[in-house]
C-alpha positions in Angstrom: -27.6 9.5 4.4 -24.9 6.7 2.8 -21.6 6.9 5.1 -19.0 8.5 3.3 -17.1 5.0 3.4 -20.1 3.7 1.5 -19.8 6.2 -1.3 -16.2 5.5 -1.7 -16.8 2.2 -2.4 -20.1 3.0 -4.6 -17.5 5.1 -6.6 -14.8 2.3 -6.5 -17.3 0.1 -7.6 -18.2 2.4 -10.4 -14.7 2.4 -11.4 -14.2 -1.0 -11.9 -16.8 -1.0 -13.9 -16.1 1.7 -16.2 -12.7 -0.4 -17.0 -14.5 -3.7 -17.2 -17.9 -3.2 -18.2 -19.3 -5.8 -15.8 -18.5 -7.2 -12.7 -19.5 -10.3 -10.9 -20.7 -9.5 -7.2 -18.1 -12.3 -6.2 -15.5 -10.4 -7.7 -16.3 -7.0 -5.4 -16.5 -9.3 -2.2 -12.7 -10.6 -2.6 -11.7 -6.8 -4.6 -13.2 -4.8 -1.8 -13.1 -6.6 0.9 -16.9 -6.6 1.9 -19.5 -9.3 2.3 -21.6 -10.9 -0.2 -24.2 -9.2 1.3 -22.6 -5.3 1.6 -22.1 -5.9 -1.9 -25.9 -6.7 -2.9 -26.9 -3.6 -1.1 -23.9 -1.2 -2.6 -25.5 -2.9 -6.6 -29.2 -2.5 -5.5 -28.2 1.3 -4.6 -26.3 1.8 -7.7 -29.3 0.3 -9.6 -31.8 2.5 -8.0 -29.5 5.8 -9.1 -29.7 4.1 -12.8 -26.3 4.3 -13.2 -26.0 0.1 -13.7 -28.0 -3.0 -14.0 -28.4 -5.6 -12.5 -27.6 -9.0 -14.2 -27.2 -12.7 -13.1 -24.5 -12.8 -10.8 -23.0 -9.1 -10.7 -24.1 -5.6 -12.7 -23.0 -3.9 -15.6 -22.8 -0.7 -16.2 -26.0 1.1 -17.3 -24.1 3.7 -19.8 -22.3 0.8 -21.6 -25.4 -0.9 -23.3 -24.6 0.9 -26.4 -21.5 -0.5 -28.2 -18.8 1.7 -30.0 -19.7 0.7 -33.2 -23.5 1.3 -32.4 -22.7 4.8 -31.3 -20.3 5.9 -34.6 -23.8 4.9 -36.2 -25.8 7.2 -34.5 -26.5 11.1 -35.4 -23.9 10.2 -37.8 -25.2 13.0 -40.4 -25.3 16.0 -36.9 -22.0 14.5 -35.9 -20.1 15.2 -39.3 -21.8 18.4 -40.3 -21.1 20.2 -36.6 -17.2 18.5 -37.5 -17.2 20.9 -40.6 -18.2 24.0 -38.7 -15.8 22.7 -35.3 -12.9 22.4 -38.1 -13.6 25.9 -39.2 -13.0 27.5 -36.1 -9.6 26.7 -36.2 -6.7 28.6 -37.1 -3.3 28.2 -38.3 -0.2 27.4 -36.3 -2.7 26.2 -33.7 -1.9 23.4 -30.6 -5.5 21.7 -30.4 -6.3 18.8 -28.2 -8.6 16.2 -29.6 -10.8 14.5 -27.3 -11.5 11.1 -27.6 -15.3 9.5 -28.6 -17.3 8.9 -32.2 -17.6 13.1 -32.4 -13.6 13.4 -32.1 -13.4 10.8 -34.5 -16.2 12.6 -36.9 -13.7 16.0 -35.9 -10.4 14.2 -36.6 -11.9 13.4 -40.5 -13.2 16.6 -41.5 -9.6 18.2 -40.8 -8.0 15.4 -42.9 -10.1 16.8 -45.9 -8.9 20.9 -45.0 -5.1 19.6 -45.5 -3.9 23.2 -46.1 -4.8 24.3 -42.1 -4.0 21.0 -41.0 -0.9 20.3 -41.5 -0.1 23.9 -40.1 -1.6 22.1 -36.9 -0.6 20.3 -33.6 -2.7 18.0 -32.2 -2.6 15.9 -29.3 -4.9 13.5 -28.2 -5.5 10.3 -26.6 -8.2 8.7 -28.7 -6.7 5.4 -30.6 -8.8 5.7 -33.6 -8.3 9.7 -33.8 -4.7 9.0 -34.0 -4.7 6.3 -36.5 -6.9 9.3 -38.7 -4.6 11.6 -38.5 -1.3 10.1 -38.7 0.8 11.8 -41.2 -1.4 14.6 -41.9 0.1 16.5 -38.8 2.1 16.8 -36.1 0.6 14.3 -33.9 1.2 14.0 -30.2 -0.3 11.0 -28.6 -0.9 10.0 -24.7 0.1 7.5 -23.5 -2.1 5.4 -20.9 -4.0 2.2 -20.1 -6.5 1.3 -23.1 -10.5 2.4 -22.0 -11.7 -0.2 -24.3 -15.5 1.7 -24.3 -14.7 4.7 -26.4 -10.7 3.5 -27.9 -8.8 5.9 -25.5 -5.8 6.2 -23.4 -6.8 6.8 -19.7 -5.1 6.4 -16.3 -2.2 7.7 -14.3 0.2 8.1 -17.4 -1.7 9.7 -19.3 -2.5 12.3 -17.3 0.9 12.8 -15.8 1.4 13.6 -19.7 -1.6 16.0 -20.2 -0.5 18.4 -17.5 2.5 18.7 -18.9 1.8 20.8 -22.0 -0.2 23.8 -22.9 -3.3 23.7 -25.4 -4.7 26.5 -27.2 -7.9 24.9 -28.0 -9.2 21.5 -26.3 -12.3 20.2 -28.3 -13.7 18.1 -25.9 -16.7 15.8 -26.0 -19.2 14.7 -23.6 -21.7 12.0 -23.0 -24.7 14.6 -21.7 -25.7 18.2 -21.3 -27.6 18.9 -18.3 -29.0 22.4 -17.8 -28.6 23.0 -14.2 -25.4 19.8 -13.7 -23.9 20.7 -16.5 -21.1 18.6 -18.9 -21.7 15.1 -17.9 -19.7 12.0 -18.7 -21.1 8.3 -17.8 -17.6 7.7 -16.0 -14.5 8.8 -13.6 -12.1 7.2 -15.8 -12.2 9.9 -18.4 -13.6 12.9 -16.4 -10.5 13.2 -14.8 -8.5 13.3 -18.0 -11.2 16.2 -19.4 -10.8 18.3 -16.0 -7.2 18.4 -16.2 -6.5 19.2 -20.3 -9.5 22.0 -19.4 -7.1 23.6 -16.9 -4.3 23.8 -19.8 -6.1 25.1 -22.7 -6.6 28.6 -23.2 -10.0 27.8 -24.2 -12.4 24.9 -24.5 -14.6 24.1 -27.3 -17.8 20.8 -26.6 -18.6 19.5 -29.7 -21.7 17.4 -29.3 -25.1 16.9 -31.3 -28.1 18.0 -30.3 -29.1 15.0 -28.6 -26.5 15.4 -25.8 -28.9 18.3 -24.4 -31.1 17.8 -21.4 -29.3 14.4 -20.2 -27.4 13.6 -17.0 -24.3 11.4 -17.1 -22.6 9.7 -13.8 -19.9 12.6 -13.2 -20.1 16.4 -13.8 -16.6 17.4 -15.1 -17.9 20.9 -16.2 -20.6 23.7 -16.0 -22.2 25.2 -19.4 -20.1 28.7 -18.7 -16.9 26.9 -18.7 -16.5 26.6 -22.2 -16.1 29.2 -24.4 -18.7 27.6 -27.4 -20.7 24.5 -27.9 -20.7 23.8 -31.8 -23.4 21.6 -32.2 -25.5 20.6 -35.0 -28.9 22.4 -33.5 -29.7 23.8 -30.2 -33.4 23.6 -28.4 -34.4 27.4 -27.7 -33.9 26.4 -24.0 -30.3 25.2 -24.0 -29.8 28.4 -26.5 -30.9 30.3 -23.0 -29.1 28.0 -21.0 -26.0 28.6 -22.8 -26.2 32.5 -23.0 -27.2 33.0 -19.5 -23.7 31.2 -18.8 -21.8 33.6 -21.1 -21.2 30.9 -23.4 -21.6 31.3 -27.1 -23.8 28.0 -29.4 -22.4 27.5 -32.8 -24.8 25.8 -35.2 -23.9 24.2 -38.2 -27.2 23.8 -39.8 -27.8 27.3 -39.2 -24.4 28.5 -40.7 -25.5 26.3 -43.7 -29.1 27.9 -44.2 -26.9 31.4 -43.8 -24.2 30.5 -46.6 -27.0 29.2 -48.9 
């Protein structure tokens, strides 16, 4: 079994390269104090979990091979038709946080096209590009924080200093994976944190994710599938239908609210 010194600096390591994206092994020598050697072994472990890889000179991180842009492209059609059905959930006079990521963003557009309940709305987020959506089509709180280039967000100290301040009555929050057994999974601490503590403020929790999300394990479980109170999703699998109603929680699909309408 790794000493628990060991797994603070695996999740150190982690860290760093969450905020960076890659880091030379070097770099972790001087920033950890360790030997070039301690260092090797700490990437070759990290490696052999799958959560980075190994490149000339230092790792990146595994979860990062997929740019920003790359993901907005992908599931793009899911994305904005389980935005509709997220949007009409919602109801007047309503403070909602607005998780960061390519859904939010999907999210933050389909309530800039239902103007009428939006502007009875406050939202809060910390998501740079779901900000720059809906400025002037709201009130519009924003969090303040260090810049997580990966996904366009505020992250850090600050922001959540800020977060635990207020009181949300809906947090539509986003995640990288569903895992039946770990639960809501996200591919780093940075942001984990920052979901864990707007969960403790909101009176209720809604994940928006496609159906791809399902039966895939990011780094850190911030989450189980019983914690909030509806997944809106595009489709669900039969099994993460179980999944889901054996933790009490209620699935929301939009492709099956739009076979029902038509």
């Amino acid at each position: 079994m790794t000493a628990p010194l060991a797994e603070e600096r695996l999740t150190r390591i982690l860290d760093l390269l969450a905020r960076q994206g890659t880091v030379r092994t070097v770099a972790l020598t001087e920033h950890l104090g360790i030997s070039g050697a301690t260092a090797r072994r700490d990437l070759d472990l990290l490696a052999q979990r799958g959560l980075i890889r190994k490149v000339h000179g230092g790792a990146a991180l595994a979860s990062q091979d997929q740019r920003y842009s790359d993901r907005q492209q992908a599931e793009q059609g899911a994305k904005a038709r389980l935005a509709a059905a997220t949007v009409a959930l919602l109801r007047p006079g309503q403070t909602v946080y607005l998780d960061a990521g390519t859904t939010a963003l999907q999210v933050a557009q389909a309530l800039r096209r239902t103007p009428a309940l939006t502007r009875t709305l406050r939202v809060v987020t910390h998501a740079i590009d779901v900000a720059y959506e809906l400025n002037g089509e709201c009130p519009l709180y924003v969090v303040g924080g260090e810049v997580y280039g990966s996904t366009y967000s505020l992250t850090g100290p600050d922001a959540l200093a800020t977060v635990e301040r207020y009181s949300y009555d809906v947090f539509l929050v986003g995640c990288t994976s569903i895992d039946p057994s770990r639960g809501l999974t996200n591919s780093n601490l940075v942001e984990t944190h920052q979901k864990s503590a707007i969960m403790r403020r909101a009176a209720q929790s809604l994940l928006i994710a496609d159906h791809s999300k399902w039966g895939h394990a990011g780094f850190a479980t911030f989450a189980g599938l019983g914690d909030v109170a509806a997944w809106v999703t595009d489709c669900a699998p039969a099994d993460a239908r179980a999944a889901f109603g054996a933790a009490g929680t209620r699935v929301v699909e939009a492709d099956t609210l739009a076979s029902d309408v038509t």
